[in-house]
C-alpha positions as CSV (number, residue, x, y, z in Angstrom):
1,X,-50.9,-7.0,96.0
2,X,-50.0,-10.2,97.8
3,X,-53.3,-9.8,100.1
4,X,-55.1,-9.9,97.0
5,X,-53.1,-13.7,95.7
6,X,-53.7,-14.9,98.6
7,X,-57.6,-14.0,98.3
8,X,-57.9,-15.2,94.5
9,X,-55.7,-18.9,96.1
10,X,-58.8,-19.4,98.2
11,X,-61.0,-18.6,95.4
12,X,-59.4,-20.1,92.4
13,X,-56.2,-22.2,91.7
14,X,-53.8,-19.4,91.0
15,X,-50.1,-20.1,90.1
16,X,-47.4,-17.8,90.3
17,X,-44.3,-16.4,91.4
18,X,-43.4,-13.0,93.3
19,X,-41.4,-10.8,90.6
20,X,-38.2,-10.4,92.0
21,X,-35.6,-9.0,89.6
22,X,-36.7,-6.5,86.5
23,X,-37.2,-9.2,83.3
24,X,-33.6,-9.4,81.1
25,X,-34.5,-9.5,77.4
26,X,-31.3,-10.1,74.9
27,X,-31.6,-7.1,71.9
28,X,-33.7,-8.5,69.1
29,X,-32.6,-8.4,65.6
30,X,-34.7,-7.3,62.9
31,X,-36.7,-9.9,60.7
32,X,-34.8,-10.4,57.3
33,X,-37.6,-12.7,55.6
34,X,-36.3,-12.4,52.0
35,X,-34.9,-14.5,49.1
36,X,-34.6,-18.3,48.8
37,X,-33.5,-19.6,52.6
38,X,-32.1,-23.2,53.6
39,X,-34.2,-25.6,55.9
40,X,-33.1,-28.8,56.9
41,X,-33.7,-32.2,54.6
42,X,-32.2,-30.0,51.3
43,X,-35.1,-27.8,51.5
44,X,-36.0,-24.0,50.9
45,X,-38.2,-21.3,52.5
46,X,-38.9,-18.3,49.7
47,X,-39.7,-14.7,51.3
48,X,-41.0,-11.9,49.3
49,X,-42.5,-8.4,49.6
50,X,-44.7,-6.1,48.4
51,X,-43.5,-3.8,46.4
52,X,-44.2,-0.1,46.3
53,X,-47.4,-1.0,48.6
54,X,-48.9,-3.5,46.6
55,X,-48.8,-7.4,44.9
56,X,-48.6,-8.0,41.4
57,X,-51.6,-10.5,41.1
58,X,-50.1,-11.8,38.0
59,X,-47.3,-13.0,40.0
60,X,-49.0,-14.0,42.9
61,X,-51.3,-16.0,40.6
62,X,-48.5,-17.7,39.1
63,X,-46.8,-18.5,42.5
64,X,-49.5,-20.0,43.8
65,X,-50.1,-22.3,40.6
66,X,-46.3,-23.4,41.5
67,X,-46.9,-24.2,45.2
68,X,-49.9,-26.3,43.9
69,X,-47.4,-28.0,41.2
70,X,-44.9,-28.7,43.7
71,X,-46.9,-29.9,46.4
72,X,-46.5,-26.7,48.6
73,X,-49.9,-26.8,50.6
74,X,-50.0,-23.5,52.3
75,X,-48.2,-20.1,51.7
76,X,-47.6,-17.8,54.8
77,X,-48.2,-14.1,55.3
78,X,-46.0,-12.1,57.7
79,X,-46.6,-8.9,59.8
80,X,-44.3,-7.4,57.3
81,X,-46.5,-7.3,54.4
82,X,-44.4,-10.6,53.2
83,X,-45.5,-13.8,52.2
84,X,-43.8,-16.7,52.7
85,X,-43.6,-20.3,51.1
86,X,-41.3,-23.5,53.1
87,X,-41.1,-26.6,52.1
88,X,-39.5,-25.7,48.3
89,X,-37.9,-28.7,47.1
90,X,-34.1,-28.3,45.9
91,X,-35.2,-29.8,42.6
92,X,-37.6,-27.1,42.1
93,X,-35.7,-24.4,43.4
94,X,-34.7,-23.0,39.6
95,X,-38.5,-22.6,38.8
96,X,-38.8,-20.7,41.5
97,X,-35.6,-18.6,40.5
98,X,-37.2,-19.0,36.8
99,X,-40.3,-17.5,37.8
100,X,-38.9,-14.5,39.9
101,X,-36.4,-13.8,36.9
102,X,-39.8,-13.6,34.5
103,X,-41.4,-10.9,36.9
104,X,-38.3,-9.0,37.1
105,X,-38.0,-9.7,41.3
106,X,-35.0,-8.8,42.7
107,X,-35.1,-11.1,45.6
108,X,-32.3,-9.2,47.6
109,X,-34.7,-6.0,47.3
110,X,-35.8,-5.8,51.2
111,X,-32.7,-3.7,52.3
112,X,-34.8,-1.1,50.3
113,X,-38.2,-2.4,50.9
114,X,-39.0,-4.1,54.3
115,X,-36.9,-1.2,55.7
116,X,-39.2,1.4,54.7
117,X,-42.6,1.7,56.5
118,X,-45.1,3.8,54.7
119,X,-48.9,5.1,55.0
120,X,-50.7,2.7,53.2
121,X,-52.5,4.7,49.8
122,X,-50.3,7.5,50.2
123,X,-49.0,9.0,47.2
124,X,-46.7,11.6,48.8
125,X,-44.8,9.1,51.1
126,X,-44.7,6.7,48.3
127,X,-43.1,9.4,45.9
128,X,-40.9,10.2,49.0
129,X,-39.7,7.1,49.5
130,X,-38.7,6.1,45.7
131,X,-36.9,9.5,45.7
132,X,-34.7,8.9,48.3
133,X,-34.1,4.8,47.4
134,X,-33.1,6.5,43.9
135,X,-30.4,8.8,45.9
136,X,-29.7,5.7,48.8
137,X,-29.0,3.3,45.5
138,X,-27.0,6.1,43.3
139,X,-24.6,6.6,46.5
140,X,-24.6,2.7,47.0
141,X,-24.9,3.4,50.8
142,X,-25.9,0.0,53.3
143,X,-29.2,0.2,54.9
144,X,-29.0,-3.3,56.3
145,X,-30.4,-2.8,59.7
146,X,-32.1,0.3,59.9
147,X,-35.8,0.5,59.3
148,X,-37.4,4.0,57.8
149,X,-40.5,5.3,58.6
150,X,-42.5,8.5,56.4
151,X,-45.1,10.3,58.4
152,X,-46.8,12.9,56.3
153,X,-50.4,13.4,58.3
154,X,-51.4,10.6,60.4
155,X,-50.7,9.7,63.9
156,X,-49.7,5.9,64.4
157,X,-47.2,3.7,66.7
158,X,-43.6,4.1,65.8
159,X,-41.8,1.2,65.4
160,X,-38.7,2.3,63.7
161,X,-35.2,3.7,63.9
162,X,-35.5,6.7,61.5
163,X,-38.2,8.7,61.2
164,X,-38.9,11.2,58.2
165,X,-41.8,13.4,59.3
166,X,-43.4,16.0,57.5
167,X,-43.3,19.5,59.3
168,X,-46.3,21.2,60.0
169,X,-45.7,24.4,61.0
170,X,-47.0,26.6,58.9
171,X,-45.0,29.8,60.1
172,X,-42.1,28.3,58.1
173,X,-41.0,30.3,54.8
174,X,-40.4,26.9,53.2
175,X,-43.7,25.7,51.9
176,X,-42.8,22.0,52.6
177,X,-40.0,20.5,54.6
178,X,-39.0,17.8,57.3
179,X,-37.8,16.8,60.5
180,X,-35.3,13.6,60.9
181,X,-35.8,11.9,64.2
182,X,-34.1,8.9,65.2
183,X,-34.6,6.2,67.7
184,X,-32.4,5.9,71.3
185,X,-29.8,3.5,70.2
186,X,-31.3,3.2,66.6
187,X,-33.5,0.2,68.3
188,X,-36.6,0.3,66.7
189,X,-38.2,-1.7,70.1
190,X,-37.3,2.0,72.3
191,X,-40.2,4.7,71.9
192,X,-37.2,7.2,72.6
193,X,-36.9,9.6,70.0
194,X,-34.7,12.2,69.2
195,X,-34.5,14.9,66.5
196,X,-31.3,15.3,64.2
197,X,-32.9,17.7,61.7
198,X,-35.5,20.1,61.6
199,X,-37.4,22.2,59.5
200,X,-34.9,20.8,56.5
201,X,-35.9,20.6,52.3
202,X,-36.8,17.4,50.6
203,X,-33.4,17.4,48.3
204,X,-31.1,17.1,51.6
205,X,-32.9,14.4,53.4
206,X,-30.6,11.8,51.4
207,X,-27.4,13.6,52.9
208,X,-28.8,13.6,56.4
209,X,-30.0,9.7,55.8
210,X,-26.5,8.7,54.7
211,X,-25.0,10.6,58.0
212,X,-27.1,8.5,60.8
213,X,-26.3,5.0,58.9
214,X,-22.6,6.1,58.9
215,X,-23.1,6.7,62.3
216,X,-25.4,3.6,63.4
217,X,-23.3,1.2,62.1
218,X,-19.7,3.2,63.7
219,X,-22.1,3.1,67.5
220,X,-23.3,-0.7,66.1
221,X,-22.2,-3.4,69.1
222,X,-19.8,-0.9,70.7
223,X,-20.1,-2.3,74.3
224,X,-19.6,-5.4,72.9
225,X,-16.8,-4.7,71.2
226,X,-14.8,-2.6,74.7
227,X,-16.0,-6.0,76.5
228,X,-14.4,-8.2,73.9
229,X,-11.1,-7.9,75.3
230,X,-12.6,-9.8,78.4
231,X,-13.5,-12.8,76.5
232,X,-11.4,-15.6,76.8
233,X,-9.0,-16.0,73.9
234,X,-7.0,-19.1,73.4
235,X,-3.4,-19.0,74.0
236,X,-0.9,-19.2,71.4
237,X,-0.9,-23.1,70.1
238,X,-3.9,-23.9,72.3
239,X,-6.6,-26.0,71.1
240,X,-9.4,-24.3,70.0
241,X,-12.8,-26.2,70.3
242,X,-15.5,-25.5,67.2
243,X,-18.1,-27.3,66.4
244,X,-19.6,-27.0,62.4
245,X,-23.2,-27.2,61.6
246,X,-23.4,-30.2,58.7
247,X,-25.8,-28.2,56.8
248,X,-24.8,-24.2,56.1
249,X,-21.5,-24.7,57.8
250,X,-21.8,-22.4,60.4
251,X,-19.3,-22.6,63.1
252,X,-19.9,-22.5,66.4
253,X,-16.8,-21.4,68.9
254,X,-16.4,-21.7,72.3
255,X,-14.3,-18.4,73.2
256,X,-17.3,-16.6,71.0
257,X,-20.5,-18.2,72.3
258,X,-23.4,-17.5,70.5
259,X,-24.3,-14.0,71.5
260,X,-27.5,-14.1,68.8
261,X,-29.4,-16.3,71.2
262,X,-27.8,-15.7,74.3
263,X,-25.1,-17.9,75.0
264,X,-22.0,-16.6,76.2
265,X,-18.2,-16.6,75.3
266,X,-16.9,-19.4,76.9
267,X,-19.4,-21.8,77.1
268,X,-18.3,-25.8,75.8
269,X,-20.1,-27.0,73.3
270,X,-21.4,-30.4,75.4
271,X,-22.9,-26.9,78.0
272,X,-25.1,-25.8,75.3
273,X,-29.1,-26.6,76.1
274,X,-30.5,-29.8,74.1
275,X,-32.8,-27.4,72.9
276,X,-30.0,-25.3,71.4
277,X,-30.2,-24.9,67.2
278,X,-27.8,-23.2,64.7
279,X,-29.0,-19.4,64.3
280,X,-28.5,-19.9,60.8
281,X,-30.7,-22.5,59.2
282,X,-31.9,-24.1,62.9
283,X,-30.4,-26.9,62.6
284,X,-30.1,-29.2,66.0
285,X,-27.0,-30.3,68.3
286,X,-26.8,-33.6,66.7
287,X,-25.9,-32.0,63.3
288,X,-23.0,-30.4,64.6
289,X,-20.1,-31.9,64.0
290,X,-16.2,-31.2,66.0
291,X,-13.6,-29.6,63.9
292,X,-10.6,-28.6,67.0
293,X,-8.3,-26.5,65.5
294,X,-5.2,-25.2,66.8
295,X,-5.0,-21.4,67.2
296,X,-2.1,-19.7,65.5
297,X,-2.5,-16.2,67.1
């Protein structure tokens, strides 16, 4: 391989640089682009959904008629079958609430709705899913991390934690029924899979759904949690060194880091990169602000 770079250097300008440690990536979280969001200069970003596979062009309509009124220039469409509108001014925000009120949007709805990944134009997944949401709501169990996907016929790229897959096999007495698969660490980014159910009836999928979020969210950030006892702590009366972003008041601590973008416990405030933003509403360094507190535990 390096008789080859050294063949393309004489050819053509080539730059780069011998791989010489596996590449570290930090765990992404899942995208949550939903509800009415703070920016920075008191304004909003608005995230919205399809729902049950499809846009109300009524609503759209109307939405776009706002952005136009309020001197929003573009909207923005998302991966996730979201769209997305920045730049909402704060004195407008309550016709944007006004108009999701008149349309009946819940705007808190993706726990239920991003979450769940679906064939597009098919009826049986659809009627799947809205059966088990019914049974998800009625049990008011959390979903909030965990992504669904329904695979009734098709073969397609998983990117999920929990799959619901139709079973096939026809030499089963049960006419229809369904295996539960799960991703390695519930990541949706792993192509690991492995089955917790098999062969099992549409009316006790909700039971087995409720079992692997109870259990995702008992293995969620486990090593962290053993390795937290490592961190450093501040003593007893010990000045503690936080720094508070001026515009959603997030705090940022030096014996916590900021694991969410990589920085780790222990690292000063003035160590941070100039780059650096709050993971919150990405605000800058400069609108931190110090607020050293003394520790009382």
């Amino acid at each position: 391989m390096e008789e080859l770079y050294l063949i393309l250097e004489r050819i053509i300008k080539v730059n780069y640089r011998k791989i010489d440690k596996p590449l570290q990536t930090s765990e992404p979280n899942f995208p949550y682009y939903e509800g009415l969001n703070a920016l920075l200069n008191n304004k909003y970003w608005l995230g919205l959904y399809w729902r049950n596979n499809q846009y109300d062009l009524e609503f759209m309509g109307a939405a776009c008629r706002l952005c136009q009124e309020t001197g929003i220039a573009k909207i923005s469409i998302t991966p996730w079958k979201s769209f997305i509108a920045k730049g909402i001014k704060e004195e407008d925000r309550i016709r944007w609430e006004k108009l999701m009120g008149k349309f009946g949007i819940n705007m808190r709805h993706s726990s239920l709705e991003l979450n769940w990944h679906l064939p597009v134009y098919d009826k049986k997944a659809l009627d799947l899913k809205l059966f088990l949401i019914k049974e998800l709501d009625y049990q008011d169990i959390s979903t909030y991390g965990l992504t669904f996907s329904i695979k009734t016929h098709r073969n397609y790229y998983w990117f999920t934690s929990v799959i619901i897959e139709l079973n096939t096999d026809k030499n089963l007495a049960v006419e229809e029924c369904y295996n539960i698969l799960y991703a390695k660490d519930f990541n949706p980014n792993h192509s690991e899979y492995f089955t917790y159910a098999h062969a099992v009836k549409k009316e006790i999928i909700p039971s087995l759904l409720i079992e692997l979020s109870k259990i995702y969210f008992r293995e969620l950030n486990r090593e962290k949690e053993q390795s937290s006892d490592n961190r450093l702590k501040p003593k007893k009366g010990e000045m503690t060194e936080r720094y508070q972003c001026g515009n959603c008041l997030t705090i940022y601590e030096k014996s916590m880091g900021d694991p969410s973008v990589g920085i780790e416990a222990g690292t000063a405030f003035a160590d941070l990169p100039e780059d650096y933003q709050c993971h919150v509403c990405d605000s800058g360094k400069e609108f931190f602000n110090p607020v050293s507190m003394l520790d009382q535990t």
